[in-house]
N, C-alpha and C positions, 0 to 999 in steps of 0.2 A: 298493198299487203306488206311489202317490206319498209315502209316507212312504220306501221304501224309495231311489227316485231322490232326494229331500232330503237322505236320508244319506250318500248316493254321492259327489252337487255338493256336500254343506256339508264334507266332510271333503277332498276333493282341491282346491275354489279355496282349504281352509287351508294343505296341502299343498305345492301348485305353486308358490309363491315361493321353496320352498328348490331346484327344480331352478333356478327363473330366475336365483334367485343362480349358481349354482356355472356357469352359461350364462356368465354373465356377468362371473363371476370367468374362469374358462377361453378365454373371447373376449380378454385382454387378452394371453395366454403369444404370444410370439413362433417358437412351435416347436411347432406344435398338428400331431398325425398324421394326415393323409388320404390317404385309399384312394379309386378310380375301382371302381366297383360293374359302370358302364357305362361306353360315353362318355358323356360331359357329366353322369354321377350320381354325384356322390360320399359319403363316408361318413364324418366323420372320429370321432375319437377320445371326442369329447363328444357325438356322439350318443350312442355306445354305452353312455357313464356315464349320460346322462340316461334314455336309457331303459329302465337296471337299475335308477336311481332310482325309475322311476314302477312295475314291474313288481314290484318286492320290494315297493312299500308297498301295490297291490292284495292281492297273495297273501296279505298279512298280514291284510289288514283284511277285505277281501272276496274268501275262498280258493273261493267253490263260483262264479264268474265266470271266462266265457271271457276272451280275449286273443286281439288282433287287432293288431300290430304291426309298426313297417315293417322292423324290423331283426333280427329273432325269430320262428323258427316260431310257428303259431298252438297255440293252448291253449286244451282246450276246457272247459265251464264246465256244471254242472248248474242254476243258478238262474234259467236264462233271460236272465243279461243277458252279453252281451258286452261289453269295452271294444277300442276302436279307438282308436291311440295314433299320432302320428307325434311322437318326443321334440324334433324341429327341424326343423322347413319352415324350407326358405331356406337349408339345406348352405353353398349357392354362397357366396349373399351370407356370410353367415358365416365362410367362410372367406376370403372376400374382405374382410375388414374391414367389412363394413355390417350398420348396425342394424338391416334389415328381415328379423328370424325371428322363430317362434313354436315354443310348445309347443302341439303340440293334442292334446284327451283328448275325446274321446269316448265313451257308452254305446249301444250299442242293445239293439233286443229281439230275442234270438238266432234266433229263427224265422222272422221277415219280414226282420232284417236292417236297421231303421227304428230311426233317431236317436229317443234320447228324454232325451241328456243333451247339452251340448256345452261345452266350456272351452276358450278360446284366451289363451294368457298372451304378452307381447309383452315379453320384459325387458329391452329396452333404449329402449324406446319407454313404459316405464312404463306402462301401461296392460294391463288383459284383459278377454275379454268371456265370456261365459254365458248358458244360455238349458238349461229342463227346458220339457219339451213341455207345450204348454200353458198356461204358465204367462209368456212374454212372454222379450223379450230384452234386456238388460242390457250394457251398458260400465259395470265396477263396479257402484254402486248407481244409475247411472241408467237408466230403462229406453229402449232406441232404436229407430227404425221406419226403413224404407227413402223413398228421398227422393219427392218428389210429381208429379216430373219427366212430364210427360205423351210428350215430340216429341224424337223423335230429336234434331234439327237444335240441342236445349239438354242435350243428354244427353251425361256424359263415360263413357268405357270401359272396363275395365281388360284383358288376356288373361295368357296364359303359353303358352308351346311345349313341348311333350312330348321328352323326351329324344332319341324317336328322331326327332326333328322334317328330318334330312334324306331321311325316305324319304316327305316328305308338302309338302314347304318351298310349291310352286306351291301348293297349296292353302292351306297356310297363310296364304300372302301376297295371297289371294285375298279370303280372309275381312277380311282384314285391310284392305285396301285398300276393298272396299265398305264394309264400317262408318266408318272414319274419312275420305271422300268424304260421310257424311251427318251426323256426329255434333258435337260439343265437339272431341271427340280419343279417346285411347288411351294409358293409359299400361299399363304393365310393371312389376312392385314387385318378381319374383321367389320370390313365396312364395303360395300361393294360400289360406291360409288368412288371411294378414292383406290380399288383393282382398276375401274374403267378407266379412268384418268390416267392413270400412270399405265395404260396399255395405248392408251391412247399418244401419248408422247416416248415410245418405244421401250419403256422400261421391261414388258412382258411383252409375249408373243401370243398369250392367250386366255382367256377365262372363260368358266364353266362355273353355272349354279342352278339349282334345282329351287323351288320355290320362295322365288322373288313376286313382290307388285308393285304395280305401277313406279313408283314412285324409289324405287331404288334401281330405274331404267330412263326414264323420262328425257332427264339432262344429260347424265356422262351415256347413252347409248347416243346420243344425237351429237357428245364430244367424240366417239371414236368413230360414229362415221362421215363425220366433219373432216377426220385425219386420217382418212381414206381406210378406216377399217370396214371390217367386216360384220355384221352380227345376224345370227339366225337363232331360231329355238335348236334344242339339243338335238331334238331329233329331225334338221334339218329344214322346218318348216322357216316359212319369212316370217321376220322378225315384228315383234308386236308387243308392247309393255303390258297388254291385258293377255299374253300368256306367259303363267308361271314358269320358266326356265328360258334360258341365256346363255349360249354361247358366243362368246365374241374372240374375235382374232385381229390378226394385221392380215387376212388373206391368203398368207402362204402358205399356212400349215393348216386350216379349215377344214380341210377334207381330211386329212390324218385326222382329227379330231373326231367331227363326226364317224369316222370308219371306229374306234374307240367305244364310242359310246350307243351303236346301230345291235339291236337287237336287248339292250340292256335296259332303256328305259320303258319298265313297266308298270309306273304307276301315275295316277294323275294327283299334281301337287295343288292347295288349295293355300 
């Protein structure tokens, strides 16, 4: 098994710089095409190349592999592993001109649905991170752990707001308001894969979001518990990329969090 995830990571982090280029060549066109999927979800034009880019070079290389993607019917796979793909977390900002997107590639094990590979490439921030279960979590070749941050009261935050964030807003700004009443602060980055990431190499001590899928957990939740984090559903259940909400920590402050957000979540996100 782990010879075959080594095959999977060593060929796509050689891979993933050609989508980051062409990310990042197509970020500079003053006339880039987007589409509204939802409100406030949009889809543009280099998603959809990016994530023909990563789809042809699985089928090619590893054709008995499901497919889990965010812009793409799913495809199923006889070898047991899935990949779970989002070609650009961070649409917005992207289209908004800002550096904070990622590619994220993910594997799991088709039956439980359980990270066992993760890739997050950042092309404009020059940097990606990686992590195969087991085996530790990595920025490049360094390997990274989650910060040692014991007390809320020295703890920074990260969140994000779910698309359909007006049918939940009081609660949101509820959650939002007791944690940062006790913490450092809260910031917003816009992308949830580059929150995981940099919680994962100690920048934050915690993140909290409300209806995520798959594919904006896949990779970086399998980088931060590579780096000995933490991650559960908000309201404390174990953790699983097929349920919408995500609390992730470095551990020490888990339970402040949870205690936070325990009687507050009352709705199911889709």
């Amino acid at each position: 098994m782990l010879s075959e995830l080594h095959d999977r990571s060593y060929h796509f982090l050689n891979f993933l710089p050609n989508v980051a280029n062409f990310l990042v060549e197509k970020h500079k066109e003053s006339n880039l095409k987007v589409d509204e999927k939802s409100l406030y979800n949009l889809v543009s034009e280099a998603d959809l190349k990016a994530e023909s880019m990563i789809l042809e070079e699985i089928q090619k290389n590893f054709p008995l592999d499901g497919i889990l993607s965010e812009e793409r019917d799913p495809i199923a796979g006889t070898s047991g592993y899935t990949w779970v793909i989002d070609p650009l977390d961070g649409t917005t900002n992207y289209t908004h001109g800002l550096p904070l997107y990622g590619v994220s590639v993910g594997v799991v094990e088709t039956e439980t649905m359980s990270p066992v590979i993760g890739m997050v490439f950042f092309p404009e921030l020059g940097t990606y991170y990686h992590a195969i279960k087991g085996q530790g979590a990595f920025r490049e070749k360094k390997q990274i752990q989650v910060s040692q941050t014991k007390t809320m009261k020295d703890s920074l935050f990260v969140t994000g707001f779910p698309y359909d964030r007006n049918l939940s807003l009081d609660t949101l700004m509820q959650y939002y308001k007791s944690i940062l009443q006790k913490s450092r602060g809260i910031r917003r980055t816009g992308a949830a894969t580059l929150d995981l990431c940099w919680l994962a190499e100690g920048k934050f001590e915690g993140y909290y979001e409300l209806g995520l899928k798959p594919w904006d957990m896949a990779a970086a939740g399998l980088i931060v518990l590579e780096a000995n984090g933490k991650l559960t559903s908000m309201d404390g259940n174990d953790f699983s990329i097929m349920i919408p909400s995500l609390l992730a920590s470095n551990g020490y402050v888990h339970e402040y969090l949870l205690a936070e957000f325990e009687g507050q979540i009352n709705r199911v996100v889709y």
